[in-house]
C-alpha positions as CSV (number, residue, x, y, z in Angstrom):
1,X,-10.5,-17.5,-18.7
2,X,-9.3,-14.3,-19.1
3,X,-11.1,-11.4,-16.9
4,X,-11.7,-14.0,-14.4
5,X,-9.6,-14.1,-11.3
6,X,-8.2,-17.5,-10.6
7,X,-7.3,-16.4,-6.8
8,X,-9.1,-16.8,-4.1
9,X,-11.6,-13.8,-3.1
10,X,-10.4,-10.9,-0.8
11,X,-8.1,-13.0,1.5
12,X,-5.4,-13.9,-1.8
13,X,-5.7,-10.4,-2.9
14,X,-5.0,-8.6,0.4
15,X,-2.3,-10.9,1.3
16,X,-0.7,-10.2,-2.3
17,X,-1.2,-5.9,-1.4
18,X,0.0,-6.6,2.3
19,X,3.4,-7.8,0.9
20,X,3.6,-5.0,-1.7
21,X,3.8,-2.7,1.3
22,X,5.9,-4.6,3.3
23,X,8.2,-4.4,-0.1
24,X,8.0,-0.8,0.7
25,X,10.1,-1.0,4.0
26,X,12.3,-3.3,2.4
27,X,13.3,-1.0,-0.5
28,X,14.0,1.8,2.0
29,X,16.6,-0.4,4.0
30,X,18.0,-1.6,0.5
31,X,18.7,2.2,-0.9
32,X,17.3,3.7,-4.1
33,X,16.5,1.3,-7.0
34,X,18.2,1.6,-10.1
35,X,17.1,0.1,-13.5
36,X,19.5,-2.7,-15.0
37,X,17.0,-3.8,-17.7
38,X,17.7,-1.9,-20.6
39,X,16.7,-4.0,-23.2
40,X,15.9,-8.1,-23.8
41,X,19.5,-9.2,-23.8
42,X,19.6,-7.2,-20.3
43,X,15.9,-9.3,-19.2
44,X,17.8,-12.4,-20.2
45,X,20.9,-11.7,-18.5
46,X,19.3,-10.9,-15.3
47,X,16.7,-14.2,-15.7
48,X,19.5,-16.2,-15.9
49,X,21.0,-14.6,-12.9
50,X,18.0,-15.2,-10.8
51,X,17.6,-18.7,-11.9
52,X,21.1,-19.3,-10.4
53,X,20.5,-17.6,-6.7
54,X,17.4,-19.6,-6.5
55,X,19.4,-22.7,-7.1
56,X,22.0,-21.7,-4.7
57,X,19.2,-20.8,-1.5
58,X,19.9,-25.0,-1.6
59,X,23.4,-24.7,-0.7
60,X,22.3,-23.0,2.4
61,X,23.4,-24.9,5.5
62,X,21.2,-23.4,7.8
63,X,17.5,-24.9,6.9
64,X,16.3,-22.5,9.1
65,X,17.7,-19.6,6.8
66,X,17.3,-21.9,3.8
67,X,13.6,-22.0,4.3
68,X,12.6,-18.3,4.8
69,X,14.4,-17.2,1.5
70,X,12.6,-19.5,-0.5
71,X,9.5,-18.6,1.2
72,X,10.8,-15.0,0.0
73,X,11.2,-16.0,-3.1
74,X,7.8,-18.0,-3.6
75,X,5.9,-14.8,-1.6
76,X,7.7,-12.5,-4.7
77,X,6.3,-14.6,-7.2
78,X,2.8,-14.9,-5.8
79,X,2.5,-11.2,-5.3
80,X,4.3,-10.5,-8.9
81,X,1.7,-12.6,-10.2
82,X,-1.8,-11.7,-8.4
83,X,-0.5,-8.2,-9.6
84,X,0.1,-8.9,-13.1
85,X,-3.0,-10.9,-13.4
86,X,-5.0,-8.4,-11.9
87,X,-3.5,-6.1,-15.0
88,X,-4.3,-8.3,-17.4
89,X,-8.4,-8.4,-15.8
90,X,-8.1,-4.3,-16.0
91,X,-7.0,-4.6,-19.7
92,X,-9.4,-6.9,-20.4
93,X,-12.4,-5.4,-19.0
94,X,-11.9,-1.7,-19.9
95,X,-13.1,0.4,-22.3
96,X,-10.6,2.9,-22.4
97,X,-7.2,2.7,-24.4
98,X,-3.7,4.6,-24.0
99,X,-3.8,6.9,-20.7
100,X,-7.6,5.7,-19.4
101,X,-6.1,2.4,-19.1
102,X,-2.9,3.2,-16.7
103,X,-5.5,5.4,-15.0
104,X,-7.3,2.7,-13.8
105,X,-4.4,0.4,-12.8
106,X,-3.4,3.2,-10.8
107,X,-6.8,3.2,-9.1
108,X,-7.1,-0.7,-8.6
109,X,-5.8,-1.2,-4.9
110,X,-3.3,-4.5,-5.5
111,X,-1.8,-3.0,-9.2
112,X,-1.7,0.6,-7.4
113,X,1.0,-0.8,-4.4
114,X,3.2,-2.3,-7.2
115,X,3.1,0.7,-9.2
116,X,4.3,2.6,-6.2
117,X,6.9,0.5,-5.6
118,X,9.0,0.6,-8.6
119,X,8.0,4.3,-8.6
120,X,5.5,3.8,-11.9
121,X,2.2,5.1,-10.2
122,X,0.8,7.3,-12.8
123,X,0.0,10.1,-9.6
124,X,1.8,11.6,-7.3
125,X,1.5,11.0,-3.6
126,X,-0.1,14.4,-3.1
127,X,-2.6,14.0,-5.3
128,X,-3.6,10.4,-4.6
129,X,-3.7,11.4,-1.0
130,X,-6.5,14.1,-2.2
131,X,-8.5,12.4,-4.1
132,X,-8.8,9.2,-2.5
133,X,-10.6,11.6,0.5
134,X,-12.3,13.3,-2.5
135,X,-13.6,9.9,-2.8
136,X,-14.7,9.1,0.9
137,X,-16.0,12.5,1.6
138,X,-19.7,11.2,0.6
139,X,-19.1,8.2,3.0
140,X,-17.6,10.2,6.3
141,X,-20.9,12.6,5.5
142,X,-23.7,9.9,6.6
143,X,-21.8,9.2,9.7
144,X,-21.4,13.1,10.4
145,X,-18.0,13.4,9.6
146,X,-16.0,16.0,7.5
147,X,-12.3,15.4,7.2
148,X,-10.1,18.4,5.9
149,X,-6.5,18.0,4.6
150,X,-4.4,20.3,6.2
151,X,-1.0,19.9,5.0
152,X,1.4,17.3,2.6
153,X,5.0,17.6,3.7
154,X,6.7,15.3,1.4
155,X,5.1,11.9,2.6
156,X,3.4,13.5,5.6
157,X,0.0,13.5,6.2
158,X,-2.0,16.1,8.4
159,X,-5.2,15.9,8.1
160,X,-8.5,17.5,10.6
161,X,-11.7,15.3,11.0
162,X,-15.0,17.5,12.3
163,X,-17.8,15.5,13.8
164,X,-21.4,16.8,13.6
165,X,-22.4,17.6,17.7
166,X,-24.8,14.5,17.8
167,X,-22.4,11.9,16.7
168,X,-21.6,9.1,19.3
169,X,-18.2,8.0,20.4
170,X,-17.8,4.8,18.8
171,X,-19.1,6.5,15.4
172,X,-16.0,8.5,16.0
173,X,-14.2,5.5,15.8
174,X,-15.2,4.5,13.1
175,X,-14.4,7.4,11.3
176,X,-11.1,7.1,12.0
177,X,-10.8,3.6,11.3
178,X,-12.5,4.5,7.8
179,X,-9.9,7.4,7.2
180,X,-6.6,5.8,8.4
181,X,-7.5,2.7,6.0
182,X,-8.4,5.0,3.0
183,X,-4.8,6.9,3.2
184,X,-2.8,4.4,3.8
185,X,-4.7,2.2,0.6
186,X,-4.1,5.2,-1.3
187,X,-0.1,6.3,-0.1
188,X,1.2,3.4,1.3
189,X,4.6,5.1,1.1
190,X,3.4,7.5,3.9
191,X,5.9,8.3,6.6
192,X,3.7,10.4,9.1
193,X,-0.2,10.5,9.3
194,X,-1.8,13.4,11.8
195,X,-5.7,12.8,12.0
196,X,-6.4,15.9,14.8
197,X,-10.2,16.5,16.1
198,X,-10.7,13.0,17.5
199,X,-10.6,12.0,21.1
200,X,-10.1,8.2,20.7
201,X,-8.2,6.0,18.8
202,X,-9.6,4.3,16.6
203,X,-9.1,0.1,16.5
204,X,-9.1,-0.2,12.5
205,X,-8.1,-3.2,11.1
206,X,-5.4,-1.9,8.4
207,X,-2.2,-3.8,9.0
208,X,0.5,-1.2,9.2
209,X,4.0,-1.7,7.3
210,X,6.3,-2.5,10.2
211,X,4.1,-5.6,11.8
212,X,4.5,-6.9,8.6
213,X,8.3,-6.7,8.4
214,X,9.2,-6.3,12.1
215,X,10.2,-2.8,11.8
216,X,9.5,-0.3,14.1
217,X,9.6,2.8,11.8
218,X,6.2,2.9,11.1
219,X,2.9,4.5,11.4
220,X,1.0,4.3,14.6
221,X,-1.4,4.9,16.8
222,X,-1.4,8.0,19.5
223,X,-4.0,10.0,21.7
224,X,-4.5,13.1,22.6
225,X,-6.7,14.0,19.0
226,X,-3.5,12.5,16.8
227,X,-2.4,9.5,15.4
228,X,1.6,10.1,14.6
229,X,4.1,8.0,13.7
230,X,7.8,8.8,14.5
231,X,7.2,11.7,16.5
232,X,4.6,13.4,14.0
233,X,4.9,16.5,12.6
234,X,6.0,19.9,13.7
């Protein structure tokens, strides 16, 4: 029934946003998207086309090769339609019409990665990046923690976390943990994340782009009070 979800709970959805991201790395090794759907002869068109290369992934004489790209293809579908259903649960539930409505999509984790990666999210990187630690700020204050942004240079991230005087070490773990999984929810299209005023690392459970797709161009961990990814930030 409509504004019931049909997949399972939390491990189909987070699957289905995991390979939104990944779709992220791959759209940056393909180039800049262009749009070819102009109007329904266009959709038709370009069904039609897609209807044939499926058919053809059986002309492939590797099996090895044959298998991952329909797996690619069956993966596209999946996440195309958790996100799309997930819409239609939005629609369905709200009470807001026009504008109110893509403002929530925006904000719904699964819909927000697809919007971002055909470019359609209805906020810009900077400002999803400030208030989604508006939106933590309450959370980081019960366990001591204030986290400031310092700068956004294009999709770099520098942000400084203070800690209260009595807070333990492993609290400042979680902190981070908290923080690092909250940005990259929010701008998964991130290409450098800074967190400065923190000692350790912190082991969070956010899966980053790259060990999804193999790449190695992608945010990680680093000491000495900073977690940088290709060299940081100047």
């Amino acid at each position: 029934m409509l504004g019931e979800s049909v997949l399972p709970q939390g491990s189909g959805r987070r699957t289905a946003q995991q390979c939104a991201l990944a779709l992220l790395v791959l759209k940056e090794d393909c180039g800049p998207s262009r749009r070819i759907v102009d109007d329904q002869r266009d959709f038709q068109k370009q069904v039609q086309k897609i209807g044939e290369l499926v058919h053809d992934l059986e002309t492939i004489a590797d099996p090895a090769a044959r298998t991952t790209a329909k797996e690619l293809v069956r993966l596209l579908m999946d996440l195309h339609g958790a996100g799309l259903e997930r819409m239609l649960e939005i629609v369905f539930q709200s009470t807001h019409t026009g504008a109110g409505v893509i403002d929530e999509l925006g904000e719904d984790p699964l819909v927000s990665s697809l919007l971002i990666l055909y470019g359609l999210h209805p906020e810009n990187f900077e400002t999803r990046v400030k208030h989604k630690l508006e939106q933590i700020r309450s959370k980081l204050f019960k366990m001591g923690a204030e986290a400031t942004l310092l700068a956004i240079n294009g999709t770099e991230i520098r942000v400084r976390v203070h800690l209260e005087g009595h807070v333990c070490g492993s609290t400042g773990k979680t902190v981070k943990a908290a923080l690092e999984e909250a940005i990259y929810e929010a701008a998964p299209d991130l290409t450098s994340l800074i967190v400065e005023g923190l000692d350790e690392p912190a082991a969070s459970g956010f899966v980053a782009l790259g060990q999804l797709v193999g790449s190695s161009a992608t945010p990680s961990v680093a000491s000495n009070h900073a977690l940088a990814v290709n060299g940081g930030m100047d």
